[in-house]
C-alpha positions as CSV (number, residue, x, y, z in Angstrom):
1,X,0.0,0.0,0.0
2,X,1.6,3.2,-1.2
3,X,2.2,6.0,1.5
4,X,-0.1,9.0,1.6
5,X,1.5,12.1,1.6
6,X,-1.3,13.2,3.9
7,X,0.0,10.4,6.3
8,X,3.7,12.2,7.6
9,X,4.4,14.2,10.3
10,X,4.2,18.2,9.6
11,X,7.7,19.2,11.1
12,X,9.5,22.5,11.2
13,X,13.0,23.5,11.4
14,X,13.4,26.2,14.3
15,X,15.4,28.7,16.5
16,X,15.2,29.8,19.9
17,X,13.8,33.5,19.9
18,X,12.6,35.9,23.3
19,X,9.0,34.3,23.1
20,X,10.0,30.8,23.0
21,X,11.2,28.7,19.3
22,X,9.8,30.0,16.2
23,X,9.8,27.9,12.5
24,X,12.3,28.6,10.8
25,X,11.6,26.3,7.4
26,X,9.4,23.2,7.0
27,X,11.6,19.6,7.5
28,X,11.8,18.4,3.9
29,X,9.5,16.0,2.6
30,X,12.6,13.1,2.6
31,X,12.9,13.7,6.1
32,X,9.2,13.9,6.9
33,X,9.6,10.2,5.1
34,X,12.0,9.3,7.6
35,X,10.5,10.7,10.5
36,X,7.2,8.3,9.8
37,X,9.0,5.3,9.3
38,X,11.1,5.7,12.6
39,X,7.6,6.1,14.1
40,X,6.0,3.1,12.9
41,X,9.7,1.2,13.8
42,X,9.7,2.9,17.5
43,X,12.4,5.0,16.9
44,X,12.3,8.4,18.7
45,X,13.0,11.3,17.1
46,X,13.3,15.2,17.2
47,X,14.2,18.3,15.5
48,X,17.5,20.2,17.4
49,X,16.6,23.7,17.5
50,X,18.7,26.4,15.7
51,X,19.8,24.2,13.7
52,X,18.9,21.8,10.3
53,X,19.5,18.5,12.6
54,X,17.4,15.7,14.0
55,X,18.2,13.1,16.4
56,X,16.9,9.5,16.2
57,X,17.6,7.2,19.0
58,X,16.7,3.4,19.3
59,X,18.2,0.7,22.2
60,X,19.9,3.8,23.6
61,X,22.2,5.0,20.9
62,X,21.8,8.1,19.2
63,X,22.2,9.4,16.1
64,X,22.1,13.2,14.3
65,X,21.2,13.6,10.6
66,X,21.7,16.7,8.7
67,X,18.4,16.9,6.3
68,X,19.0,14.1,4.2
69,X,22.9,13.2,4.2
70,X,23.3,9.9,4.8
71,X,24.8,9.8,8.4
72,X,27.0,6.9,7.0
73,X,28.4,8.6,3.9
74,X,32.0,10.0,4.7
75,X,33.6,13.1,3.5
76,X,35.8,11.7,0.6
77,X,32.4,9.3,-0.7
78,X,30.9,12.9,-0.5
79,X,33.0,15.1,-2.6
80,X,34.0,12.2,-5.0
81,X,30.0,12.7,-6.0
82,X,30.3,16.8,-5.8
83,X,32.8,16.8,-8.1
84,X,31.5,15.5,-11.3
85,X,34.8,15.0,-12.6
86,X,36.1,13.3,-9.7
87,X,33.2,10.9,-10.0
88,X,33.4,10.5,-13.7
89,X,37.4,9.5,-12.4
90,X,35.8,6.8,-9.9
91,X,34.0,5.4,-12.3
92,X,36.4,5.4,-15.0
93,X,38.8,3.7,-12.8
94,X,36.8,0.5,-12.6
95,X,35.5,0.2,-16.6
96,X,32.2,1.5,-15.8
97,X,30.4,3.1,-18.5
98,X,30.9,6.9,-18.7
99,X,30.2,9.0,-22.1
100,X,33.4,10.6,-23.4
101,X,33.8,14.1,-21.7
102,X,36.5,16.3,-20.7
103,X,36.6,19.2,-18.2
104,X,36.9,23.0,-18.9
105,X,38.4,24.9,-16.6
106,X,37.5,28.9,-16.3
107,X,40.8,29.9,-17.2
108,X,40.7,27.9,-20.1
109,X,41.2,28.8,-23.2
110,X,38.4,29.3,-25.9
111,X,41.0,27.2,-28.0
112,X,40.7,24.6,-26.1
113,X,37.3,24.3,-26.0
114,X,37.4,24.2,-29.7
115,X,39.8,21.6,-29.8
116,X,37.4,19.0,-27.1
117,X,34.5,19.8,-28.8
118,X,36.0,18.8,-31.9
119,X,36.8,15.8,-30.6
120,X,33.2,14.8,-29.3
121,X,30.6,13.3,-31.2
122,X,27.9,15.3,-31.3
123,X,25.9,16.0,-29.6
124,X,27.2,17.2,-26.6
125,X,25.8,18.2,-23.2
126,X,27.6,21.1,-20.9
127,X,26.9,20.9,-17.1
128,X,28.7,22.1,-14.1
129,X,31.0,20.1,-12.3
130,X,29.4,20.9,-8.7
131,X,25.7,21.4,-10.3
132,X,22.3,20.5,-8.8
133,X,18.8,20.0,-9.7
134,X,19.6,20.1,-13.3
135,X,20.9,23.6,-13.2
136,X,23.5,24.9,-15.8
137,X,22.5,21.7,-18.0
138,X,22.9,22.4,-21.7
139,X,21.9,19.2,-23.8
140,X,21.3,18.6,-27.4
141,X,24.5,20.8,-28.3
142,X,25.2,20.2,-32.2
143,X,27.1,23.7,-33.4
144,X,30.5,25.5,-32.2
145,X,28.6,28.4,-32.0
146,X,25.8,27.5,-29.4
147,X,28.7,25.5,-27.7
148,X,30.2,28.6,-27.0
149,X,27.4,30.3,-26.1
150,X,26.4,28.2,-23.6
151,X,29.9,27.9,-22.2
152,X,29.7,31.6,-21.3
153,X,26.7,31.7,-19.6
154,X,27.5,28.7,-17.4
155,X,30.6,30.3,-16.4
156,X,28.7,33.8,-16.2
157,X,25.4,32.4,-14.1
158,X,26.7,30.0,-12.0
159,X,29.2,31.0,-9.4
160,X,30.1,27.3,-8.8
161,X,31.4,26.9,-12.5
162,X,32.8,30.1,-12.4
163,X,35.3,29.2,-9.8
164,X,36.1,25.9,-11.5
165,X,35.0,23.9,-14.2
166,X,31.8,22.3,-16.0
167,X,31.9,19.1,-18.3
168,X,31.5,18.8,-21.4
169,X,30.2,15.2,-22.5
170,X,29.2,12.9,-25.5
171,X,25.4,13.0,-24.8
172,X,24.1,10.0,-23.9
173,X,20.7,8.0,-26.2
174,X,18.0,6.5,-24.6
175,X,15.9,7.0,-21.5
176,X,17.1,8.4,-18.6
177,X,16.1,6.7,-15.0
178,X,17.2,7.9,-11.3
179,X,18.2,4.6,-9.3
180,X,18.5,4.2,-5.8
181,X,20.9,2.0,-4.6
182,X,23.8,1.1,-1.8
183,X,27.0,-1.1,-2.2
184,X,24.7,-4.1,-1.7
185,X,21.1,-4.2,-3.2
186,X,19.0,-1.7,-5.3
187,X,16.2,0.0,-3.3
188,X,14.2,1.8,-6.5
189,X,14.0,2.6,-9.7
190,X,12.2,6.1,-11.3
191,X,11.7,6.9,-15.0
192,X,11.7,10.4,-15.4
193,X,9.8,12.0,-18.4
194,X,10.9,15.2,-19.1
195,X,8.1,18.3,-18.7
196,X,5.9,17.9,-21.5
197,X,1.9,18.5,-21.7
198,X,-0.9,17.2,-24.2
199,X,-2.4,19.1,-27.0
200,X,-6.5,19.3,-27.2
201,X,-6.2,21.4,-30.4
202,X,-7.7,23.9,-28.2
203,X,-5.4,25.2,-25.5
204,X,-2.2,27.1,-25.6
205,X,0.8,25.5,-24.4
206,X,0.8,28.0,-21.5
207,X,-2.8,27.0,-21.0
208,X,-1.8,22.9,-20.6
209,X,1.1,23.7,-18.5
210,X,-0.8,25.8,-16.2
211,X,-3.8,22.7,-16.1
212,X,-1.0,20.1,-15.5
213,X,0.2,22.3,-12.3
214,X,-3.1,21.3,-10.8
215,X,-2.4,17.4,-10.9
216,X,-2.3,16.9,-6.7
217,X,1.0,15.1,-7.2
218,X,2.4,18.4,-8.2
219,X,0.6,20.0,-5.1
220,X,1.7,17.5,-1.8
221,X,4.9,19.7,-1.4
222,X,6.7,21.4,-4.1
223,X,9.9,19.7,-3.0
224,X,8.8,16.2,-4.5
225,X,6.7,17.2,-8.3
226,X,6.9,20.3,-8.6
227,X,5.2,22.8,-11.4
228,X,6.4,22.9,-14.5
229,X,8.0,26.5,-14.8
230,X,8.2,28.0,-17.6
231,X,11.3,29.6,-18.3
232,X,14.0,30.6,-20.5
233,X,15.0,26.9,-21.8
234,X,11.4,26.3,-22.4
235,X,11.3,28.8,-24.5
236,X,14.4,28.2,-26.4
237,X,13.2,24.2,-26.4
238,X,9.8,24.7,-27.9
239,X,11.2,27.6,-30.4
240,X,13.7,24.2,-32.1
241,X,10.1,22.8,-32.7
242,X,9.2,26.3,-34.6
243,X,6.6,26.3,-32.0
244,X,6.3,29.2,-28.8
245,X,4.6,29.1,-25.3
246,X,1.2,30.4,-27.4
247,X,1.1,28.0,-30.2
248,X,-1.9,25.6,-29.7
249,X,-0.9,21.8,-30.1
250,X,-3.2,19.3,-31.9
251,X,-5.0,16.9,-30.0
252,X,-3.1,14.1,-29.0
253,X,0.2,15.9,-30.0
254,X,2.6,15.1,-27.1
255,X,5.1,18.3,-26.5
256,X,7.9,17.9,-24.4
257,X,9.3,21.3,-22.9
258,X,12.8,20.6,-22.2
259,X,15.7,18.6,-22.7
260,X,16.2,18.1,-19.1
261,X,14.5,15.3,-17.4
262,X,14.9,16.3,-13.8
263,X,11.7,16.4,-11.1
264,X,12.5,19.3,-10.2
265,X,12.4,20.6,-13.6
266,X,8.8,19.4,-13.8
267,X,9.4,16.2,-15.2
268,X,6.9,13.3,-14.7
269,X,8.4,10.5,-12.4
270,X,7.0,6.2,-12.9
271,X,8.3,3.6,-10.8
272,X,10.0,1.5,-12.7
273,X,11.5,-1.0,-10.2
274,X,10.0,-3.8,-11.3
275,X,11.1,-3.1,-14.9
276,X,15.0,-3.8,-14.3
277,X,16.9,-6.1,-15.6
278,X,18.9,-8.1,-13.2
279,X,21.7,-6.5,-15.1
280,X,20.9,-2.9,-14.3
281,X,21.0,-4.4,-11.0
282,X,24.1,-5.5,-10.7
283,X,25.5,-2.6,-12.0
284,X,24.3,0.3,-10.1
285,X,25.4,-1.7,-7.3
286,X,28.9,-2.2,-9.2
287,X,28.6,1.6,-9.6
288,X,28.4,2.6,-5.5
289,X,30.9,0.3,-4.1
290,X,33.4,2.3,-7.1
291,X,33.0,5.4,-4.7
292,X,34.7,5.0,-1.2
293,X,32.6,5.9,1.4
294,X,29.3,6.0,-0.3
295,X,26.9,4.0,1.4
296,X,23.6,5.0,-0.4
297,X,23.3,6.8,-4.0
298,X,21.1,8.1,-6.3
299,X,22.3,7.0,-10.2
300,X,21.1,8.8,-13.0
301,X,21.5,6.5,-15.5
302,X,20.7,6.4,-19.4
303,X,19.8,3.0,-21.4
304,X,18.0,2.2,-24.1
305,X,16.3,-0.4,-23.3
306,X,16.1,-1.2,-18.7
307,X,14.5,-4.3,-19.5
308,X,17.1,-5.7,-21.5
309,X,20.9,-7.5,-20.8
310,X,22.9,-3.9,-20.4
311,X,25.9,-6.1,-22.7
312,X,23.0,-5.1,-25.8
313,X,22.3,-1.7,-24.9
314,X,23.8,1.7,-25.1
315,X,24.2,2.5,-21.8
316,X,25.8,4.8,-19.2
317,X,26.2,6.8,-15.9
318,X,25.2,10.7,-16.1
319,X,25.7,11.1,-12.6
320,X,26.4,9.9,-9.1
321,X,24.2,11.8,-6.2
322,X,25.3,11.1,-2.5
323,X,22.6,13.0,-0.9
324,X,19.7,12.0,-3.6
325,X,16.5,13.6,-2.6
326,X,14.3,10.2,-2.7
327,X,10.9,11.4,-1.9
328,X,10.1,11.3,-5.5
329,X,10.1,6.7,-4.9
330,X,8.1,6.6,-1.8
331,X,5.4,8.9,-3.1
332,X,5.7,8.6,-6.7
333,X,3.6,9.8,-9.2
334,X,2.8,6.9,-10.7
335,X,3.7,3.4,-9.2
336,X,4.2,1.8,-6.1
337,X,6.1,3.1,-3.0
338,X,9.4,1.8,-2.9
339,X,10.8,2.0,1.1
340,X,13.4,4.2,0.6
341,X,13.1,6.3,3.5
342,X,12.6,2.9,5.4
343,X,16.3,1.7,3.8
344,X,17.9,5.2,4.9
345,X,16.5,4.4,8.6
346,X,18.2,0.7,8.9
347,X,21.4,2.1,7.4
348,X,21.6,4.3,10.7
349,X,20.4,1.5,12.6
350,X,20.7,-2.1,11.0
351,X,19.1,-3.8,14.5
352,X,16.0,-3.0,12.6
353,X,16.5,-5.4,9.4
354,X,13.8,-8.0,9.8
């Protein structure tokens, strides 16, 4: 039976003030997973005021969690996933399957640019090396002169890049899917479909994005589905279709919105657990234990085919997440809930493994 998001704790972040604590910011929805799992395992638990901590204890021992780190992960399993270069390192290290990418520093010569993007197949996709949620992701790059472009304004928009590097990658076919695993068994799978809406041959495009926003799965919290926005890579999306955010789509006509395919992009999310291959399997498993010190991961990983032996697919690792936010698999959108939350609990305390 899936979990309600109507069923978790309401919890709040606070500080001490003159008239006692005040919220500060709601508890994510991840940790509001948490929090009702520990519950239902009789684990106590509690928010630490002034800070963005809670304690869980069970048979007497104790343990903090910052929002949703891992309280298992250590520091080098951590930056080896911040540092997309470092992790594209890890993985190379042990023949896993990466696309062929190079980093670009900021001091960097536009020379060298010109000379990786050269030797790419295109296309290519540009992201930053410390990047989240999908931010400063450029896909579906096919021409120097857009390449360029969006070089620049990575480096100009995104202070992270701008005091390092972004990647620069062989993009990836297929469909992309976020997997949760640890060293030692796979917890969930998620297909994400990138934003798109429906035609009705009536309705603008601005009109079906703003009726799809209504869909109570994009309502629970806007940390888990949130609303499609629309925004500057919309825009520049639907206008490689000869099509704007006022054109009126024929009925039926499916019109995705963006490249990206990240939730919090307003992409669609199905469970697709149940779909994998025992190959996928043993892969994304493969894929943590590469990483010392990561005990529990979110994959983002593009195949064309889940359901099928890898060894026939094209295949391959866009990312590693340490700290994956993993509400989207035990309230999904579609599908069943996947106990992810539950997993993250008995990591911190294994004594409740059945």
């Amino acid at each position: 039976m899936n979990i309600q998001y109507s069923d978790l704790p309401v919890i709040s972040y606070t500080k001490n003030s003159p008239s006692g604590l005040v919220t500060r910011k709601p508890v994510s929805s991840a940790m509001q997973l948490v929090a009702y799992e520990a519950t239902l395992a009789g684990v106590e638990w509690e928010v630490i005021p002034d800070s963005e901590l809670m304690k869980f204890t069970y048979n007497n021992r104790t343990v903090h969690v910052l929002e949703h780190y891992q309280p298992t992960l250590t520091v080098t399993g951590d930056w080896l996933c911040i540092d997309k270069e470092a992790t594209r390192s890890a993985l190379a290290a042990q023949s896993l399957p990466i696309p062929k990418g190079y980093a670009i520093l900021a001091t960097d010569s536009e020379q060298s640019w010109e000379e990786i993007f050269n030797v790419l197949q295109k296309p290519v996709a540009i992201k930053q090396a410390k990047g989240t949620h999908g931010l400063g992701v450029y896909l579906d790059i096919n021409t120097m002169e857009e390449y360029k472009a969006k070089i620049r304004k990575t480096f100009a928009e995104y202070s992270k890049a701008a005091n390092g590097k972004l990647i620069v990658e062989e993009m990836l076919t297929g469909q992309e899917y976020r997997i949760i695993a640890t060293p030692d068994k796979v917890v969930a799978a998620l297909y994400r479909r990138p934003a798109s809406v429906v035609g009705d041959g009536t309705h603008t495009i601005t009109e079906l994005i703003a009726t799809k926003n209504l869909d109570p799965a994009r309502n629970w919290s806007q940390d888990i589905f949130p609303h499609i926005p629309i925004d500057e890579d919309v825009h520049e999306y639907l206008a490689k279709s000869n099509l704007t955010v006022d054109s009126i789509p024929a009925a039926d006509q499916h019109v995705q919105l963006r490249a990206q395919s990240n939730v919090m992009a307003g992409a669609d999310g199905f469970d697709v657990t149940d779909e994998m291959h025992p190959s996928v399997i043993e892969l994304a498993k493969k894929i943590v234990r590469a990483i010392p010190g990561l005990p529990f991961a979110g994959i983002d990983f593009m195949t064309t085919n889940l359901s099928n032996d890898q060894a026939q697919e094209h295949h391959g690792v866009v990312e590693v997440n340490a700290t994956p936010e993993f509400d989207m698999h035990d309230l999904p959108m579609f599908g069943k809930s996947r106990g992810v939350a539950k997993e993250f609990l008995m990591l911190m305390f294994p004594e409740l493994r059945e």
